[in-house]
C-alpha positions in Angstrom: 40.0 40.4 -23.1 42.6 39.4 -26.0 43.0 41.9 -28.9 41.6 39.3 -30.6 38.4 39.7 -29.3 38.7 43.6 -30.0 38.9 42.3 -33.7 36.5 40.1 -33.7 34.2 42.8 -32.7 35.6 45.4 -35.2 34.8 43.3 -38.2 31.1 42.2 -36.8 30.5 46.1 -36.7 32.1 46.2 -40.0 29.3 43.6 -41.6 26.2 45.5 -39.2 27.2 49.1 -40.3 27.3 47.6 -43.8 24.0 45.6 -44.0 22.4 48.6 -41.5 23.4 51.4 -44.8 21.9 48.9 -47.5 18.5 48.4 -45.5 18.6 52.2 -45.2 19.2 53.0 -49.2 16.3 51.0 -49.7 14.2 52.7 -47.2 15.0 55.9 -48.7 14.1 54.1 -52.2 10.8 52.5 -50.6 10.3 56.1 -48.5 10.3 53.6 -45.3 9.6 55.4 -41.8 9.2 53.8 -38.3 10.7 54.7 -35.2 14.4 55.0 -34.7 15.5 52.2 -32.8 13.1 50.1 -34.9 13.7 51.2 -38.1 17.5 50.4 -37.5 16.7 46.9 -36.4 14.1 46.3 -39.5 17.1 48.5 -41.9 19.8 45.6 -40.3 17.5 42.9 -41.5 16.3 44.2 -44.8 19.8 44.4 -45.6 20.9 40.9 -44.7 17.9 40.0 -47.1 19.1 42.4 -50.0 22.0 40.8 -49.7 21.2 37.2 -49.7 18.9 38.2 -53.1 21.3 39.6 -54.8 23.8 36.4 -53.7 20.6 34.3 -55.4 21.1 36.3 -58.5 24.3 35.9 -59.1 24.7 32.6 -58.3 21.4 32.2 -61.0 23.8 33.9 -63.8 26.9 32.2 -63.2 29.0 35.8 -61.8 31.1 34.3 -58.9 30.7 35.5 -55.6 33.1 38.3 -55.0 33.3 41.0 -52.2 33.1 44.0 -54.6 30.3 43.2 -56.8 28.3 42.5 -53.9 28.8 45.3 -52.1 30.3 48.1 -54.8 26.4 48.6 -56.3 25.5 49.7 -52.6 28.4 52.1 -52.6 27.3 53.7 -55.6 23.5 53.5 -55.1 23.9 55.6 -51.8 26.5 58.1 -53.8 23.4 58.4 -56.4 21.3 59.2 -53.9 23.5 61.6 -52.1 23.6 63.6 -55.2 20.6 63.8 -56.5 19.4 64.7 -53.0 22.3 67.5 -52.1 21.8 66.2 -48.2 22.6 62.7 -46.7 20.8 59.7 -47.6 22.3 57.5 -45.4 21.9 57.9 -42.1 24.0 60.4 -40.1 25.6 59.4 -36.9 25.5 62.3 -34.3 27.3 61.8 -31.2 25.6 64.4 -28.3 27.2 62.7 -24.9 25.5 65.6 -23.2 22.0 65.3 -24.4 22.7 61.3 -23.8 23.7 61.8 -20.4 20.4 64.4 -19.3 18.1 61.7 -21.2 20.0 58.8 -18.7 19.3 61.8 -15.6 16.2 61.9 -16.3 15.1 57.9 -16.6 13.5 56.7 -13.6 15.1 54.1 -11.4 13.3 50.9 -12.6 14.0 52.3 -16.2 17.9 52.6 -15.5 17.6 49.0 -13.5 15.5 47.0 -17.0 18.4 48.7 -19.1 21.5 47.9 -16.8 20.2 44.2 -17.2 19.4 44.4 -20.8 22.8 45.7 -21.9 25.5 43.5 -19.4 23.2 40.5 -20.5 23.8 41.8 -24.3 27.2 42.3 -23.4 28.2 39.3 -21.3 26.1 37.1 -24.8 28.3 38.7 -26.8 31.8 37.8 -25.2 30.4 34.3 -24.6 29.2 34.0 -28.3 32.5 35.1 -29.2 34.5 32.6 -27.3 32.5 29.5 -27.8 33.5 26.8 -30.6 31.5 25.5 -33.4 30.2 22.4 -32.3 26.8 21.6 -32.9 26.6 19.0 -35.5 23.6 20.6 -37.0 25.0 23.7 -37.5 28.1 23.0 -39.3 26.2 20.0 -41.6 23.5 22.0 -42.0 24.6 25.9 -42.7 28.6 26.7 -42.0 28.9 23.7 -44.5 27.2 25.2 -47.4 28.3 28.3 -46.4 31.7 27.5 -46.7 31.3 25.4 -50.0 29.5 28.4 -51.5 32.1 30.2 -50.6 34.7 28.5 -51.6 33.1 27.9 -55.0 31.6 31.3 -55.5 28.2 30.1 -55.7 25.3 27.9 -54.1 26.2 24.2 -55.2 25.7 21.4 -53.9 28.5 19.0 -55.8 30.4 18.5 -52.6 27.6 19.1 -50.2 26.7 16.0 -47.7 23.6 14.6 -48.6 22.2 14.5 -44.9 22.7 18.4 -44.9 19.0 18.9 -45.6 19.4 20.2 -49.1 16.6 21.2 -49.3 16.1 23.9 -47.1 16.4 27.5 -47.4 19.7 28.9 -48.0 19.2 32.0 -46.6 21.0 31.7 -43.8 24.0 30.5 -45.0 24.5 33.1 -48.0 24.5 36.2 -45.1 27.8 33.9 -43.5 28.8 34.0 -47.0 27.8 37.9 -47.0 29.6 38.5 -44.6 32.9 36.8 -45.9 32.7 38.5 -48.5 33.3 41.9 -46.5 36.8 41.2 -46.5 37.5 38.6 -43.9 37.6 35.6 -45.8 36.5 31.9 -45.0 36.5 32.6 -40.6 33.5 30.2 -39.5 34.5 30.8 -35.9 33.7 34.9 -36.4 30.6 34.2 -38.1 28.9 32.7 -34.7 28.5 36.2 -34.3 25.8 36.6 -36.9 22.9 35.4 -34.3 23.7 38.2 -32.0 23.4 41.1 -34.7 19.6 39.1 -35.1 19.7 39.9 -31.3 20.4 43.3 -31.6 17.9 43.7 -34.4 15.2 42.2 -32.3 15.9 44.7 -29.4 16.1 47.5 -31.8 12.3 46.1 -33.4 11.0 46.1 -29.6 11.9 49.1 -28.2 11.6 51.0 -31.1 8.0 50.0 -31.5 6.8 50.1 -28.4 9.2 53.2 -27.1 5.8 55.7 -27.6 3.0 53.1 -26.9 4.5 52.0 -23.4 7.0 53.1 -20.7 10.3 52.3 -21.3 10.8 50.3 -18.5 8.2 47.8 -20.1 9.7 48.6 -23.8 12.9 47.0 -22.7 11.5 44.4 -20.7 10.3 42.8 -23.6 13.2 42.2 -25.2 14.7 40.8 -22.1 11.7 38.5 -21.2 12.2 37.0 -24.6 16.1 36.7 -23.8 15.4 34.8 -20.5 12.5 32.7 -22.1 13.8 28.7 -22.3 14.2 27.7 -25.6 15.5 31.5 -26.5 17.9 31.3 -23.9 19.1 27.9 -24.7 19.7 28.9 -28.3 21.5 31.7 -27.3 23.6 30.6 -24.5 24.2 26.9 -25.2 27.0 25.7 -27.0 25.2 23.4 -28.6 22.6 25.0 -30.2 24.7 28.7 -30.9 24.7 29.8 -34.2 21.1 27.4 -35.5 19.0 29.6 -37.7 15.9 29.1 -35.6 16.4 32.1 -33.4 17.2 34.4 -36.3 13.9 33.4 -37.9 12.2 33.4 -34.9 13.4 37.3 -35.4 12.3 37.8 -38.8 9.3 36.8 -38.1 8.9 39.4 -34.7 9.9 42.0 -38.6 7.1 40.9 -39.6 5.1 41.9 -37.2 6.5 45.1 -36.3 5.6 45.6 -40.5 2.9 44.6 -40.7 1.1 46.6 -37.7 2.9 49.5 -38.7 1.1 49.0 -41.7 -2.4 48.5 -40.0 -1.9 51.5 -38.4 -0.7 53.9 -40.9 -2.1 52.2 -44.2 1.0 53.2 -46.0 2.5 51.3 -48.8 5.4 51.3 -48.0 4.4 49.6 -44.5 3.5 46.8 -46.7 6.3 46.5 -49.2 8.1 46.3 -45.9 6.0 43.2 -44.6 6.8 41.6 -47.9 10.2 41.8 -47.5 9.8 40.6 -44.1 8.0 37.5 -45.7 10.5 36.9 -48.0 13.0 36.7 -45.8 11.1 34.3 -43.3 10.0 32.0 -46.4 13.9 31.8 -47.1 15.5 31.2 -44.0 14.2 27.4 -43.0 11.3 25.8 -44.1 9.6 26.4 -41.3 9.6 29.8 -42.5 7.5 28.9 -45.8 4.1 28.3 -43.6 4.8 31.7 -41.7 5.1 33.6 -45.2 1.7 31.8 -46.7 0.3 32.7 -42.7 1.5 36.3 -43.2 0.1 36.9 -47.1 -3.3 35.9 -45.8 -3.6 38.1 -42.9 -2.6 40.8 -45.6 -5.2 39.4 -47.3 -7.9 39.8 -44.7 -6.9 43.2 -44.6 -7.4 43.9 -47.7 -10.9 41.8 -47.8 -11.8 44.7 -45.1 -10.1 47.6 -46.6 -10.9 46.7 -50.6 -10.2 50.2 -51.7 -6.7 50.1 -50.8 -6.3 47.4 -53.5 -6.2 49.5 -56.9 -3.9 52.0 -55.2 -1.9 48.8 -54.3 -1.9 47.8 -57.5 -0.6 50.5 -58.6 2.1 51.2 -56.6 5.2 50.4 -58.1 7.0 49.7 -55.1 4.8 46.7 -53.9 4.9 45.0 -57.3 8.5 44.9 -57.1 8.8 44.0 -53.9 6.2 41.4 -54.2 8.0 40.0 -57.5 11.0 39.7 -54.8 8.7 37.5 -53.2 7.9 35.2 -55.6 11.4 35.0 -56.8 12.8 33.9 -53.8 10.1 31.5 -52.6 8.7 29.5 -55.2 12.3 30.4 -57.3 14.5 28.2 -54.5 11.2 25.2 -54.5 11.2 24.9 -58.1 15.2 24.6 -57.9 15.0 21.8 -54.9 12.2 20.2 -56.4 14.4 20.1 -60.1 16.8 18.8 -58.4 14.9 16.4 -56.3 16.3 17.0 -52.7 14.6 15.9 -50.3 15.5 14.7 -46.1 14.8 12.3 -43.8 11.8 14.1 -42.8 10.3 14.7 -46.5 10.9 11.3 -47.9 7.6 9.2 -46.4 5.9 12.4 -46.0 2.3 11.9 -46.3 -0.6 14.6 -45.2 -3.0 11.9 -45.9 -1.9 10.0 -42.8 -3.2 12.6 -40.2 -6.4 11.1 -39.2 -5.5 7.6 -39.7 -2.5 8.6 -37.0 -3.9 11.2 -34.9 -5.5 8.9 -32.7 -2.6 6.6 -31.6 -0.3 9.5 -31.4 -2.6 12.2 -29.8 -1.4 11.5 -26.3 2.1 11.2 -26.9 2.3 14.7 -28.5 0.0 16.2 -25.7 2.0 14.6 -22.6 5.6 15.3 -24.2 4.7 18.9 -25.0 2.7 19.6 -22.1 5.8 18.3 -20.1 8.2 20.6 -21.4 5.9 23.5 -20.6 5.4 22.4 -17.1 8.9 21.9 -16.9 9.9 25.6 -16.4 7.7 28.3 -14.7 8.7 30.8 -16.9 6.1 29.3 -19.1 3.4 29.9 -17.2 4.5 33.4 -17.2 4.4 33.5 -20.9 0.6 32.0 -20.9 -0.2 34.4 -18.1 1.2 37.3 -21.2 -0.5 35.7 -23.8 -3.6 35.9 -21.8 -3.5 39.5 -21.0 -2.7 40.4 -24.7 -5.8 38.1 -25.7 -8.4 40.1 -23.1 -7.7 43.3 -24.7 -9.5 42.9 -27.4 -12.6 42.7 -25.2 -11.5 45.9 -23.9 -11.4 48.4 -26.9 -11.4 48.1 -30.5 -9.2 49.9 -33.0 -6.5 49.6 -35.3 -4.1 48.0 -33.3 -6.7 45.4 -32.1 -7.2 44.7 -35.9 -3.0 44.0 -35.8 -3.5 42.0 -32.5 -5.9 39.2 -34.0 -4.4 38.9 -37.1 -1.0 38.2 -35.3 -2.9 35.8 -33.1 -4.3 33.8 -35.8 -0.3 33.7 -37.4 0.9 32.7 -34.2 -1.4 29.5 -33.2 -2.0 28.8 -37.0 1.7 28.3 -37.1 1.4 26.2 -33.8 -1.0 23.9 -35.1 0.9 23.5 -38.6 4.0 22.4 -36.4 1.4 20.0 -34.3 0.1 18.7 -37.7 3.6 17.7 -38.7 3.8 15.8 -35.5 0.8 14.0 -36.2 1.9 12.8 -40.2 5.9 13.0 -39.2 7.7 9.4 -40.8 10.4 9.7 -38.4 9.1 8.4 -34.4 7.5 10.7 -32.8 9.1 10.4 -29.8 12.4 10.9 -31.4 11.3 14.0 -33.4 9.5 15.8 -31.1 12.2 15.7 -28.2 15.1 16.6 -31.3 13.4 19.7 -32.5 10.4 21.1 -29.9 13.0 23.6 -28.3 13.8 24.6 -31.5 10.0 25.3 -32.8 9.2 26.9 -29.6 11.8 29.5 -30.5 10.1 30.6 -33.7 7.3 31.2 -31.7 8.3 32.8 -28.5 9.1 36.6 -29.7 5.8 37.1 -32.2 4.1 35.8 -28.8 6.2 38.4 -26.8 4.8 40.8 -29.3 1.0 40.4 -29.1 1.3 41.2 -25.6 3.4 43.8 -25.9 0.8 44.8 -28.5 -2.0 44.1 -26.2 -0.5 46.5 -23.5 -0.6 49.1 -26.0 -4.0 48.4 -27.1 -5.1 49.4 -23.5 -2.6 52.2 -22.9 -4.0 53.5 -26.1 -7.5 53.5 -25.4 -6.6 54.5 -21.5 -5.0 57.9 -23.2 -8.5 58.5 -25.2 -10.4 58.4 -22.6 -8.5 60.6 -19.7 -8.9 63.2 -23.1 -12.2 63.2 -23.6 
């Protein structure tokens, strides 16, 4: 490997170690607690989506994007805290080879096999991620683009952006690239491939770190892996063509979400849900795809709530959830109101109509049916995913508690959000043919982890109630 490469790697550590410390200042504000490994995959993303608010802002007042006022008030928010606590805030990196290496001893051999395979895949991604060029057409029209005009202009305009570059989606995505410029290595669109893989890392952090004490860890970093190896994951992770899309990392944000929000069925702590928001906020801001996830999310908080009423006053109350739920609003409805003002709209939006779905339902019913029953017939690890999604479904007939609560809930997010993208099918203006063939690999890959994680969730659900009753 080239010193190069040893750079390249440097300066992506540089950005994760920096978005990781702001995700954790605002856990320490929020009072944020969840298992290790998750908590530093949820405190990665929280701090891309700090970040990419307080980008929003600035662009909103006119201050230009520069590297220290983005990244100075995190500096000096985490030397507040240090003082006013008299003990570290931020997190504090302990390096115990010893204690590492009896913890490795004592794994059992299909634990050190699952973990071998997990890390030299993660590696061997990495190095190919790395290496690859920036060539799919809609990732440079779409995000590096505006990334790099926003860059370059020290804001989010759109004065020299193509008008086929979907203008009106989400910028999320493309103000961490400009995040992450910002940290000191300048305009590199070539680096910033790397940002996917740190939504990699957060999503094996967010799987074994949830399920580390619910399962064995042979099956808490399986999970990760099977949604590594799953088709339209792997392709968007491993293909030249599709490195570097923003459907995987919402795909991730929305497995946040779900870590969030059944941490927050479980424990019933506020701070669980300010968490879940942010979650949210980040989904409804990364593609548009993201919006119906965020309006699925907010109303299985709301059936919550409808079950748990008396938590609402202490909600209400709770300074931390109005703030965080103002973030919401901000940065949903603030970036609709901004495309609709300025009347942005794509090939897919202009002709859009919701009032054609029975009227074309019929004639296209068996296209969609045959072209997406073909792609899952096309690959057997599919069946393998059904098979999962099965066995997480017929736990709830075996025991009922909190997590089971979690489990439905999820469920409902996960085919409601199947049947939106079905819907869209139905009423799309482009041919059907076309559009489903162009972006089914891609929707499939939003899905594919929160369904990894209602079985995962599901296997917990029995191990739970398996643990109850061997201590009755």
């Amino acid at each position: 490997m080239s010193a190069d490469f040893f750079t390249q790697v440097a300066l992506l550590s540089l950005f994760t170690v920096a978005s990781y410390t702001i995700g954790r200042i605002c856990f320490r504000l929020l009072q944020v607690e969840l298992p290790n490994f998750a908590k530093a995959g949820a405190a990665l993303l929280t701090g891309f989506a700090l970040l990419v608010l307080q980008l929003g802002l600035y662009s909103l007042v006119g201050l230009k994007f520069n590297g220290f006022w983005l990244y100075t008030p995190w500096v000096l928010a985490g030397l507040v805290l240090l003082w006013n606590s008299r003990k570290a805030a931020l997190p504090r990196i302990t390096i115990e080879p010893l204690k590492w290496l009896h913890y490795w001893l004592d794994l059992s051999l299909l634990d050190k096999l699952i973990s071998i395979i997990l890390v030299g895949t993660l590696g061997a991604l990495l190095v190919l991620q790395l290496s690859l060029p920036l060539y799919a057409w809609d990732v440079t029209a779409i995000w590096f683009q505006k990334a790099k005009h926003f860059y370059f202009f020290g804001g989010i305009d759109y004065s020299l952006v193509f008008d086929y570059s979907h203008k009106d989606y989400p910028v999320a995505y493309p103000l961490i690239v400009d995040a992450f410029y910002l940290i000191g290595i300048g305009f590199n669109d070539q680096l910033a491939l790397g940002i996917n893989y740190l939504f990699l890392l957060a999503a094996c952090g967010l799987f074994y770190g949830f399920f580390r004490n619910k399962l064995p860890i042979w099956a808490a970093l399986a999970l990760p892996l099977t949604m590594l190896l799953m088709p339209p994951v792997y392709t968007m992770n491993f293909d030249r063509y599709y490195v570097a899309y923003a459907d995987f990392p919402l795909g991730v944000v929305v497995l946040f979400y779900a870590v969030a929000f059944t941490s927050w069925v479980e424990s019933e702590q506020a701070s669980h849900l300010a968490l879940t928001l942010i979650a949210l906020a980040l989904a409804g801001s990364m593609k548009n795809e993201g919006i119906t996830f965020t309006l699925l999310g907010l109303l299985s908080i709301g059936i919550v709530l409808l079950i748990r009423y008396r938590q609402i006053l202490s909600l209400l109350k709770s300074v931390r959830i109005m703030i965080v739920a103002s973030i919401l609003l901000f940065s949903i409805l603030g970036w609709n109101f901004y495309t609709k003002l300025n009347k942005f709209e794509t090939d897919i939006s202009i002709g859009f109509n919701p009032d054609r779905f029975f009227e074309q339902l019929p004639e296209r019913y068996d296209t969609i049916v045959k072209m997406i029953g073909s792609e899952l017939a096309s690959d057997v690890r599919y069946v393998g995913l059904g098979v999962m999604l099965l066995l997480g479904f017929a736990s709830l007939f075996a025991t009922r508690n909190r997590l089971s609560l979690a489990l439905v809930l999820l469920w409902l997010v996960l085919w409601g959000q199947a049947a939106i993208y079905i819907a869209i099918y139905v009423i799309t203006p482009l041919d059907i043919r076309y559009h489903i063939s162009s972006t089914l690999t891609r929707l499939l890959t939003h899905l594919i982890p929160l369904a990894i994680f209602t079985f995962g969730l599901g296997l917990a659900n029995l191990n739970q109630s398996n643990r109850r009753l061997m201590n009755q």
